[in-house]
C-alpha positions in Angstrom: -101.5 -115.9 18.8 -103.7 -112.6 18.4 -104.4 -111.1 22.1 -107.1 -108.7 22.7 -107.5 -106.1 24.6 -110.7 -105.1 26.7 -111.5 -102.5 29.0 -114.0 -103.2 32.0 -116.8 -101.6 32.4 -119.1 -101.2 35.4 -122.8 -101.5 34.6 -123.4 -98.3 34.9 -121.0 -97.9 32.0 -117.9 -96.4 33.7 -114.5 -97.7 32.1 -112.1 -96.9 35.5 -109.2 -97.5 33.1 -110.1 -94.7 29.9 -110.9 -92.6 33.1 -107.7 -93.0 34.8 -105.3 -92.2 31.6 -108.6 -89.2 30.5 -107.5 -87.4 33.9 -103.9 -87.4 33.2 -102.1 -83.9 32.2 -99.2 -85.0 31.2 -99.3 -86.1 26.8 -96.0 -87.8 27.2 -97.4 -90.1 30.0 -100.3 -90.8 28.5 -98.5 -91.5 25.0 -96.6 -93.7 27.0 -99.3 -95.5 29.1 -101.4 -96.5 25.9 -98.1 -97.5 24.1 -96.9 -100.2 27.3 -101.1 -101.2 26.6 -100.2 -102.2 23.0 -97.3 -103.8 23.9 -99.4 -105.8 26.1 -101.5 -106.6 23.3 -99.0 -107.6 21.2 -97.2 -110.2 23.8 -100.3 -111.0 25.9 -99.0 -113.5 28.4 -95.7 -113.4 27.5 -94.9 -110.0 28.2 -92.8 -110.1 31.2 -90.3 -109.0 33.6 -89.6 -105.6 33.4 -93.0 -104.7 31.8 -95.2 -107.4 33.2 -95.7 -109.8 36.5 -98.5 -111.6 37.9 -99.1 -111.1 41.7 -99.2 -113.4 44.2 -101.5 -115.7 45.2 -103.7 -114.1 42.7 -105.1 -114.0 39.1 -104.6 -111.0 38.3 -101.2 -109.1 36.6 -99.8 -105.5 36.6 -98.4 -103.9 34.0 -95.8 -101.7 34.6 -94.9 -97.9 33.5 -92.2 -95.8 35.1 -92.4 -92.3 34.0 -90.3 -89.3 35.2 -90.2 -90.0 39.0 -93.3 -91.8 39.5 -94.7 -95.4 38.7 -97.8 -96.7 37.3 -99.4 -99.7 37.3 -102.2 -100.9 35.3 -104.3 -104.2 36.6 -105.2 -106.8 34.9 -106.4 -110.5 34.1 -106.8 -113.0 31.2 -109.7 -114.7 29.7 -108.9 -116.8 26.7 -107.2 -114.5 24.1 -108.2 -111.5 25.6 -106.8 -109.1 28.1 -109.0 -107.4 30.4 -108.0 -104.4 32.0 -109.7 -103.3 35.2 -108.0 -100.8 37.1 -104.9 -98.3 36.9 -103.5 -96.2 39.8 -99.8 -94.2 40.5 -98.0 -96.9 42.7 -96.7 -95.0 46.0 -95.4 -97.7 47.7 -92.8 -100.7 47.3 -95.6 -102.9 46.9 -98.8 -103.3 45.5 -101.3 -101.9 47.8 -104.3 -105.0 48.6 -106.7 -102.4 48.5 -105.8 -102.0 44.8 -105.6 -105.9 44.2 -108.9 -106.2 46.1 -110.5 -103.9 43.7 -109.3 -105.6 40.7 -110.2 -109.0 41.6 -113.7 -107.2 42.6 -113.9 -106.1 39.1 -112.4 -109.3 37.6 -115.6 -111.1 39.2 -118.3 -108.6 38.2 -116.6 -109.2 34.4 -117.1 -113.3 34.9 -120.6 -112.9 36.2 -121.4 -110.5 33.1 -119.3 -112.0 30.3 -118.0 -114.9 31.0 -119.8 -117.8 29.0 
């Protein structure tokens, strides 16, 4: 099966994910970010455990990126075949923050009432 990636975008044309990995100094993170994304691609929803898990009691799934010291996480959710990611933050704390999952399921619902068909 061919998964494909997709990028949210507000209305007002803001993509929180490009802009996320755009503000990032470090290359070798970056490389590293975009290189997990095309993994993600390439599995889709059978990417899992250490790169990939779905939350609970939710739709939505975090992809995972350690790098140096820190942890990343990138947020997102299926529709069909493709992959739509919606938000991307350094992970601070043992788990996922529900301010973070709020916003991604916020975003998740502004893509259904755009998109979805």
């Amino acid at each position: 099966m061919d998964w494909y990636i997709e990028f949210y975008e507000t209305e007002s044309g803001h993509c929180p994910v490009v802009e996320f990995i755009e503000r990032l100094t470090d290359e070798k993170l970056k490389t590293k970010l975009l290189a997990r994304i095309g993994f993600l691609e390439e599995k889709g929803i059978y990417l899992s455990k250490p790169h990939a898990k779905k939350l609970t009691n939710t739709d939505i799934w975090e992809l995972k990126i350690k790098h140096k010291r820190n942890e990343y996480r990138i947020l997102y959710f299926f529709s069909g075949v493709k992959v739509i990611l919606v938000h991307a933050f350094m992970k601070k704390r043992q788990k996922v923050p529900k301010r973070e999952i709020e916003l991604a399921e916020k975003r998740k619902r502004d893509w259904e009432r755009r998109f979805k068909k």
